[in-house]
C-alpha positions in Angstrom: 93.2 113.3 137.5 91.3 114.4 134.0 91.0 118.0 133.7 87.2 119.4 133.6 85.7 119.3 131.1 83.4 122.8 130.5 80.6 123.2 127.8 79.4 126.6 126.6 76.0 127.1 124.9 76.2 130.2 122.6 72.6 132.1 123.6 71.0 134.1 121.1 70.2 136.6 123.5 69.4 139.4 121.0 66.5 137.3 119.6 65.2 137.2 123.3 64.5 140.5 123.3 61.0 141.6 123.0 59.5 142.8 119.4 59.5 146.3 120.2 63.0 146.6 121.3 64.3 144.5 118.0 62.0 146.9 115.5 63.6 149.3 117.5 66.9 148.0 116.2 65.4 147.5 112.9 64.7 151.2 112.7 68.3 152.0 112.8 69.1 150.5 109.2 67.8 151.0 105.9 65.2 149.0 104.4 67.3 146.8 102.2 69.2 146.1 105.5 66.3 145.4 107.8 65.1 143.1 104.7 67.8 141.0 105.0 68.0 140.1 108.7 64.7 137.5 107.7 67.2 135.1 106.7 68.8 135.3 110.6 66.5 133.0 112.0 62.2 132.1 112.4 62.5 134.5 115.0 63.8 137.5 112.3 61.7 136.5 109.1 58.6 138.4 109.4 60.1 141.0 112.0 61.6 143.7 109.2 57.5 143.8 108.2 56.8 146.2 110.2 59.8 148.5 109.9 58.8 152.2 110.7 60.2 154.1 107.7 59.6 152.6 104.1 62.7 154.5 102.2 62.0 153.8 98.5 64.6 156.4 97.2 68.0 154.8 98.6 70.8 154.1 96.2 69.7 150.3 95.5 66.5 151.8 94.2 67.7 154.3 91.9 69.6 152.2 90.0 66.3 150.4 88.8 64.2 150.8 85.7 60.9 152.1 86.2 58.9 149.0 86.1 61.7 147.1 88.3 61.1 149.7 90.9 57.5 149.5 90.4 57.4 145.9 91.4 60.2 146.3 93.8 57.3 148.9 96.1 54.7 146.4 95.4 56.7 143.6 96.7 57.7 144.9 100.0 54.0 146.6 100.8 52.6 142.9 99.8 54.0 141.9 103.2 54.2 144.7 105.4 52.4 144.5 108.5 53.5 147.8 110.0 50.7 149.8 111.3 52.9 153.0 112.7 54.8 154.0 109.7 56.6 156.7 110.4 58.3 157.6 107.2 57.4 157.0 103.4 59.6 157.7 100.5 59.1 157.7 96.9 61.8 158.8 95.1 63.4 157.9 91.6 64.0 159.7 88.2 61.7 159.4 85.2 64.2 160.8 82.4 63.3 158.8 79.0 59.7 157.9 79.7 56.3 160.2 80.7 55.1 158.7 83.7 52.7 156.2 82.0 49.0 155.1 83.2 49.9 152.2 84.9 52.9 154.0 86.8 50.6 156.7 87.8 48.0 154.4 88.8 50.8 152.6 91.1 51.5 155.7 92.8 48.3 156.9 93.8 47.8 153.4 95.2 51.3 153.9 97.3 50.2 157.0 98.4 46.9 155.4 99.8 48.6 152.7 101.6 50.7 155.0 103.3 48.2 157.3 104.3 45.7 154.4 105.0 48.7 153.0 107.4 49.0 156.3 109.3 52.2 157.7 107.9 54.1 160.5 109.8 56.1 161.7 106.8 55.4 161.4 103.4 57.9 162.2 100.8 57.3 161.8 96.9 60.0 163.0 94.5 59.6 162.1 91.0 62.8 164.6 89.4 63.8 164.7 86.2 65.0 167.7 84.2 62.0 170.0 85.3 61.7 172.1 82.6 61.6 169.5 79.4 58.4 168.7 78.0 57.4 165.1 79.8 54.4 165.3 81.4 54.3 164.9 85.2 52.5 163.2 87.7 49.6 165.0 89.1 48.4 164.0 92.3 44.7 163.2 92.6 42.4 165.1 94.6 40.4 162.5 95.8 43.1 161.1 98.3 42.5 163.9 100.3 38.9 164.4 100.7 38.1 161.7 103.5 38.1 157.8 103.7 35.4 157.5 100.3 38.3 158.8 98.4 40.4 156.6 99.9 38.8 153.0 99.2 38.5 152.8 95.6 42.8 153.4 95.3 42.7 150.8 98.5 40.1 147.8 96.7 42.2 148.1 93.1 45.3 148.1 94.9 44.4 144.5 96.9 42.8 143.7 93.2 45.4 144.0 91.1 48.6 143.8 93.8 47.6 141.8 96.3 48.3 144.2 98.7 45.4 144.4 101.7 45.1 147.1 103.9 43.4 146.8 107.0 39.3 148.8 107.1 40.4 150.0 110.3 43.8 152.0 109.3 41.9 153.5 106.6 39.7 155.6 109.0 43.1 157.0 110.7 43.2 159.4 107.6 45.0 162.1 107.6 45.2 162.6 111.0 49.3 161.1 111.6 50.4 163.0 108.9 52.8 165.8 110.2 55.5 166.4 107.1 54.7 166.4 103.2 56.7 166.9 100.8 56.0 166.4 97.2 58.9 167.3 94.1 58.3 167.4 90.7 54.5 166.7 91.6 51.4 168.5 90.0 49.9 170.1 92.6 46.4 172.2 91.6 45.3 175.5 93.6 42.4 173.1 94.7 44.5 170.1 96.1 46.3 172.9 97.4 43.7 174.0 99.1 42.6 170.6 100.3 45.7 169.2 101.7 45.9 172.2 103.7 42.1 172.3 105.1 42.7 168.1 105.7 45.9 167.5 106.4 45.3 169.3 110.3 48.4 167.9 111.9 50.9 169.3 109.2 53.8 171.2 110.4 56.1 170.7 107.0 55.1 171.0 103.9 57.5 171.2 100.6 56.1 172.0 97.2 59.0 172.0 94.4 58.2 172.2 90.6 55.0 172.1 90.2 53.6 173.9 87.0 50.0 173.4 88.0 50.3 175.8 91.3 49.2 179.3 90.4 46.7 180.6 92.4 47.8 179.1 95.9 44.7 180.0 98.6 43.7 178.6 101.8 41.6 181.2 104.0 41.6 179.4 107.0 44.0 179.6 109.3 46.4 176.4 109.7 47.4 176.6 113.0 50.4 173.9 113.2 52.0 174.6 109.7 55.6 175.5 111.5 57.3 175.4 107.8 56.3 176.1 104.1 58.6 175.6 101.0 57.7 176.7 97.1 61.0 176.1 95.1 60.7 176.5 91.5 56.7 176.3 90.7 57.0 179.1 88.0 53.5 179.7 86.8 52.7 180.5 91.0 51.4 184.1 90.8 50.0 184.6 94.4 50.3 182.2 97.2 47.3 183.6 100.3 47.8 181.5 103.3 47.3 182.6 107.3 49.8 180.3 109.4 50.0 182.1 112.6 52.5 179.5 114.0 54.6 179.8 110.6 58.4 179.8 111.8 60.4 179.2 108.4 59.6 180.5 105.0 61.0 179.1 101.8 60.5 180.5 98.0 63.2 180.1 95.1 61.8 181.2 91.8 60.2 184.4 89.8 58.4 187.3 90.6 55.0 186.6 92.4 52.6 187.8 95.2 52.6 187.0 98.9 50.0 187.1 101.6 51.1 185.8 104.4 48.8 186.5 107.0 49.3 186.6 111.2 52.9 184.9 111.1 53.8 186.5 114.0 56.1 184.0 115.1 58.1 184.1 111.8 61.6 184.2 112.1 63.5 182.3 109.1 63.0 183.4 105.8 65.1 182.0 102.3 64.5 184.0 99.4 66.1 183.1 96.4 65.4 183.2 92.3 67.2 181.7 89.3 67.1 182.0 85.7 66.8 177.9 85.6 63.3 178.6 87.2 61.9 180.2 83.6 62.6 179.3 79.9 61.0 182.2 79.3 62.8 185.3 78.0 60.3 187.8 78.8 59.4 186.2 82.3 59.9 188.6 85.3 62.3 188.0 87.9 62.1 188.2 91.7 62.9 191.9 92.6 64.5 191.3 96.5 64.5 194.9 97.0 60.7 195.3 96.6 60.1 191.5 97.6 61.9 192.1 100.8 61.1 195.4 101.9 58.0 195.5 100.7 55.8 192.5 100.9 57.7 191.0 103.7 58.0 194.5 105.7 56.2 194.0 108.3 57.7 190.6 108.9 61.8 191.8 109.0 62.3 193.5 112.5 61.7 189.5 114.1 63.6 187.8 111.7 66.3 185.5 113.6 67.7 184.2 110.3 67.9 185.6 106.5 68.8 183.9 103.4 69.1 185.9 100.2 70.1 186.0 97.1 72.5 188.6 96.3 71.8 188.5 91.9 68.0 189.4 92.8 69.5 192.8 94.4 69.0 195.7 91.2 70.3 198.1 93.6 71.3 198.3 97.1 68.6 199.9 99.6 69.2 203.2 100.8 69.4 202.4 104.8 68.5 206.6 106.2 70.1 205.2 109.9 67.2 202.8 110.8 67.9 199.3 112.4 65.5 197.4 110.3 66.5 193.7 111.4 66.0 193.9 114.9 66.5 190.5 116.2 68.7 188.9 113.1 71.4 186.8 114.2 72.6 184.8 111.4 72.4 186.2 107.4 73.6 184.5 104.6 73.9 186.3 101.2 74.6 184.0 98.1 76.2 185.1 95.0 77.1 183.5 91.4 78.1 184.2 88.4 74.7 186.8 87.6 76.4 189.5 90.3 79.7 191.4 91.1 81.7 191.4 93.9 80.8 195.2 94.3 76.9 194.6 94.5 78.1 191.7 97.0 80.3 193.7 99.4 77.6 196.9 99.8 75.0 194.4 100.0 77.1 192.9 102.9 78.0 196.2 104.5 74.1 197.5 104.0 72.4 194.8 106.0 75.8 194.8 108.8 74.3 198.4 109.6 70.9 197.3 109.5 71.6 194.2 111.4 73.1 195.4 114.8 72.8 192.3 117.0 74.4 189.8 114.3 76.5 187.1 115.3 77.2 185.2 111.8 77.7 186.7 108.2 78.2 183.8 105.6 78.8 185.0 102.0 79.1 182.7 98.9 81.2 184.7 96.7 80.0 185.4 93.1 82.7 184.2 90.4 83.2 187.7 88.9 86.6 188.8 88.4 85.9 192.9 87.1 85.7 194.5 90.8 88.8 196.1 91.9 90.5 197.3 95.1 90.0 200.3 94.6 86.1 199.9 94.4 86.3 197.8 97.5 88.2 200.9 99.6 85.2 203.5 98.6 82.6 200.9 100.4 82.6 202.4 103.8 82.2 199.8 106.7 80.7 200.5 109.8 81.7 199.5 113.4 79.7 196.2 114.7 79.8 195.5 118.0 78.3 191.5 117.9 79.6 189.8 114.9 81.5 186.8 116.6 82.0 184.8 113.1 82.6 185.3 109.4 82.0 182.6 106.9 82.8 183.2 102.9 82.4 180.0 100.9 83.9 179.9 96.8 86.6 182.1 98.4 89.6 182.6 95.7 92.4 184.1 97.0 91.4 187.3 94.9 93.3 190.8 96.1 89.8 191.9 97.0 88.1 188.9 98.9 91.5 189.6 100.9 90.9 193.0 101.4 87.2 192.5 102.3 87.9 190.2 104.9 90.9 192.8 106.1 87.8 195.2 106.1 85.5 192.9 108.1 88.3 192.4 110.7 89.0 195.7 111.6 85.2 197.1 112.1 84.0 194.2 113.9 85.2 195.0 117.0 83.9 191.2 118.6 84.9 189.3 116.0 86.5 185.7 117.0 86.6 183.4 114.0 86.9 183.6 110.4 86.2 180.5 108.1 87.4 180.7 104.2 85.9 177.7 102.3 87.9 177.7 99.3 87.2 177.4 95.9 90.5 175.2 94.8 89.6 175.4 91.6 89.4 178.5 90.9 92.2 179.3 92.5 94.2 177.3 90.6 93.0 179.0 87.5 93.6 182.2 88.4 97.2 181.6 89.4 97.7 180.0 85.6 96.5 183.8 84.7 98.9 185.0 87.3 95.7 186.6 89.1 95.2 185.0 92.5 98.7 184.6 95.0 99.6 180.6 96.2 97.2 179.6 98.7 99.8 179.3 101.6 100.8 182.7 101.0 97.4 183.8 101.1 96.9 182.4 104.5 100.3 183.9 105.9 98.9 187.0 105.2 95.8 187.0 106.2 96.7 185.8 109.9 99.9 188.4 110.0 97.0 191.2 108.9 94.1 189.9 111.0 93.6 191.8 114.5 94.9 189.9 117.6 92.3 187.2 119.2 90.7 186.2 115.5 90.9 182.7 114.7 91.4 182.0 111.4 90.6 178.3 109.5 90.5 177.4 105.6 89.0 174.9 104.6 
């Protein structure tokens, strides 16, 4: 008797699926990825087309030249069908060249097309060295005023490119648009002003390095902004904005004015500055003490979460007994080379009395080597009753990041866990200079110190 003979037919059951459920897939890989699944089959050529989030800033893009990449964005929006795009991203590095006419006249196209195709996110980072003397792309005004000032960008663009986008999508607007962020962009006060008063839908928005932004205004209220960040625009001298729903606030740079109107529901706030901001001597720096406690005063008592930095600190505030941050639960206080260890530790010790419901402390370390024990012992500590975890980051083994911790331990009467992110670099300098102990015999001692029930983890 001859044995049965069985036949199996493979099925491509993946290609069965429905389109939504293989964009779906799609979505989950980058573009370059999704691009090359057309060679799969018929069924996969024209599928990646309508791929949700158009990532021009991956690693296969940044290696390109400028007018590579140029034609690269062209190319894929030639075919793209997509008419939900949820994410668009521009991002590559003009560092021998100005951006040129015909690269800036590519760019206002591409930020046409994705607002014409109802983009959810829209992300243009042009960096370079921020302060050198190329000039920058300024974004026009006219892409924001309405469909007119969309349609001339739209016709030149099918012109010149090929690249046709649908009457219809154009008339969508503004309206999808939820998170913009623009780096190394020239932004005016009056497109500023615009992108605020059109752009009704936007809860994020992210400003960085923009010379042109100085007098930033809008006077009506934006009701759904949940997040604003200014890094580094150093001409800015007074941003006025009411965001009543405004949950995070974001500023690294010099000294300026705030308004902030009716942002009741406030509760992150990252101040920083930096002397990279300014190449100018006489410029003047961000004063935290008068920043903080003066144009953000009637904002601290809901703060959740506080970022500062420690360098901006002239002086540490004189506290007279009052619980100033309320509701704070996490602070984190970053140092560097511009501050000492001193101005670090009563900084630290000032805000644990001002904080008294705190849970985390983080502390970036400043690289300073002149504070001594002996300073450290005259910084009196008080008793805290809810800080369950202390973080210090660049930590170096030093006899008085030791001690400080020690000092932390022992007040914080709830403490459970204490992270040391180490700087092994440093460390390994200072023990050539016979400054800083080995790094296991550091950690022996910190656990046989530490109170019973603290965890202790280096990392």
């Amino acid at each position: 008797m001859q044995p049965i003979r069985t036949s199996m037919v493979l099925a491509d059951r993946i290609s069965m699926l429905p389109d939504e459920i293989l964009c779906c897939i799609l979505s989950l890989l980058t573009l370059k990825e999704a691009a090359s699944t057309s060679i799969l089959s018929r069924r996969w050529r024209y599928l990646w087309t309508s791929f949700p989030r158009l990532d021009f800033g991956a690693e296969n893009f940044q290696e390109m030249e400028a007018n590579a990449f140029v034609k690269a964005v062209n190319k894929v929006l030639r075919v793209y069908s997509g008419r939900n795009l949820q994410e668009f991203t521009v991002r590559f590095q003009v560092q021998e060249i100005p951006v040129r006419e015909i690269e800036s006249y590519h760019i206002d196209c591409w930020i046409a097309f994705a607002i014409a195709t109802g983009v959810v996110k829209l992300e243009l980072d042009l960096t370079y060295c921020c302060f050198g003397t190329l000039k920058k792309y300024s974004i026009p005004l006219d892409l924001f005023v309405g469909t007119k000032g969309m349609v001339p960008y739209l016709k030149q663009f099918d012109c010149r490119s090929s690249i046709v986008t649908s009457p219809l999508s154009i008339h969508r607007q503004l309206a999808c648009l939820t998170e913009l962020v623009l780096r190394s962009v020239e932004v005016t006060d009056e497109v500023f002003r615009i992108i605020l008063l059109r752009c009704s839908s936007l809860t994020h928005l992210v400003l960085e390095c923009s010379d042109s932004l100085i007098f930033a205004k809008s006077t009506l209220p934006h009701i759904k902004l949940k997040s604003l960040e200014i890094c580094g625009c150093r001409n800015l001298e007074k941003l006025e904005i009411s965001v009543p729903n405004l949950v995070s606030f974001t500023y690294y740079g010099l000294k300026t004015t705030f308004c902030i109107k009716d942002a009741q529901h406030l509760v992150h706030v990252d101040l920083r500055h930096s002397v990279l901001y300014s190449d100018n001597p006489y410029t003047q720096h961000l004063d935290m003490k008068d920043f903080l406690f003066g144009q953000f005063s009637c904002y601290i008592s809901q703060l959740e979460r506080l970022s500062l930095e420690i360098s901006a600190f002239k002086e540490v505030p004189v506290l007279n007994g009052v619980h100033l941050f309320r509701n704070l639960k996490r602070l984190d206080l970053i140092g560097n080379c511009f501050c000492s260890l001193a101005l670090c530790y009563n900084l630290a010790v000032f805000l644990l009395k001002a904080s008294p419901f705190l849970r985390l402390l983080l502390l970036w370390l400043p690289t300073e080597f002149r504070t001594s024990g002996e300073e450290l012992r005259k910084i009196s500590i008080p008793r805290h009753s809810n800080l369950k975890k202390l973080v210090l980051r660049d930590f170096q083994g030093r006899r008085s990041n030791i001690e400080f911790v020690l000092y932390i331990a022992e007040h914080a009467i709830a403490l459970e866990r204490i992270e040391i992110i180490r700087d092994h670099e440093s460390i390994k300098q200072l023990q050539k200079k016979g400054i800083g102990a080995e790094e296991d015999e550091m950690a022996r001692y910190l656990r046989e110190s530490l109170p019973p029930g603290v965890e202790l983890k280096f990392i």
